[in-house]
C-alpha positions as CSV (number, residue, x, y, z in Angstrom):
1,X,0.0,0.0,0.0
2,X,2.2,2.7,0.9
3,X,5.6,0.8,-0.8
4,X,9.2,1.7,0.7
5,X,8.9,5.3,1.4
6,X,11.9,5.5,4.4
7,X,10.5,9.0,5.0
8,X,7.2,7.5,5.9
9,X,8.8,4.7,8.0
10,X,11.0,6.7,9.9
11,X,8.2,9.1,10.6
12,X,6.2,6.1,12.1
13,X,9.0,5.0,13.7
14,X,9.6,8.4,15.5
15,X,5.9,8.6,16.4
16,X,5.9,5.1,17.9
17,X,8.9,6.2,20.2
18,X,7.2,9.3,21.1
19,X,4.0,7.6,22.1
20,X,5.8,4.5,24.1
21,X,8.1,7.5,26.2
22,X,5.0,9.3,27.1
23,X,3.4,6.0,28.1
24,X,7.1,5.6,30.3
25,X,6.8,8.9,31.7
26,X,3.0,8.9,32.5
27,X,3.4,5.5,34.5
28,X,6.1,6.9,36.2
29,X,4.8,9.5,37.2
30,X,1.5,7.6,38.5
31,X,4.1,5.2,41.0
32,X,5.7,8.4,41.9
33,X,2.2,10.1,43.0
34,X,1.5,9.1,46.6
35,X,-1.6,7.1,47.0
36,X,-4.4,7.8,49.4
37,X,-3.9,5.3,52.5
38,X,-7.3,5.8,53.9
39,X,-5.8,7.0,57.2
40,X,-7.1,10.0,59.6
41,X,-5.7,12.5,60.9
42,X,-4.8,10.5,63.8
43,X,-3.0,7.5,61.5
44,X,-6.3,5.2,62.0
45,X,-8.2,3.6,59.7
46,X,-11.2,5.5,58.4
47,X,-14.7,3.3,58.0
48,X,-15.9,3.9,54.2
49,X,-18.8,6.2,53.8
50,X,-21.2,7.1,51.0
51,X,-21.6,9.8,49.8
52,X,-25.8,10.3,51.0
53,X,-24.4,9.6,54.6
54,X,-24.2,12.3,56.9
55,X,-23.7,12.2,60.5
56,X,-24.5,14.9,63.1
């Protein structure tokens, strides 16, 4: 279909490399992100609540 253009290939190559860095970096970055521990203020475990509950 498109034949042997080497501009064409290298262009795709240099796209590919582009996206797979980006995907490096972005997962990276995600490990490097601290996660939420579900801890208090006072380092204790938190009981899940929805959202509709309200206590007073």
């Amino acid at each position: 279909m498109f034949g042997n253009d080497a501009e064409f290939l290298l262009t795709l190559h240099r796209t590919h490399a582009a996206e797979l860095r980006a995907e490096v970096s972005a997962d990276r970055l995600a490990r490097s992100v601290a996660r939420d521990s579900g801890r208090g203020w006072l380092g204790r475990r938190q009981p899940a609540t929805r959202t509709g509950d309200s206590r007073r």
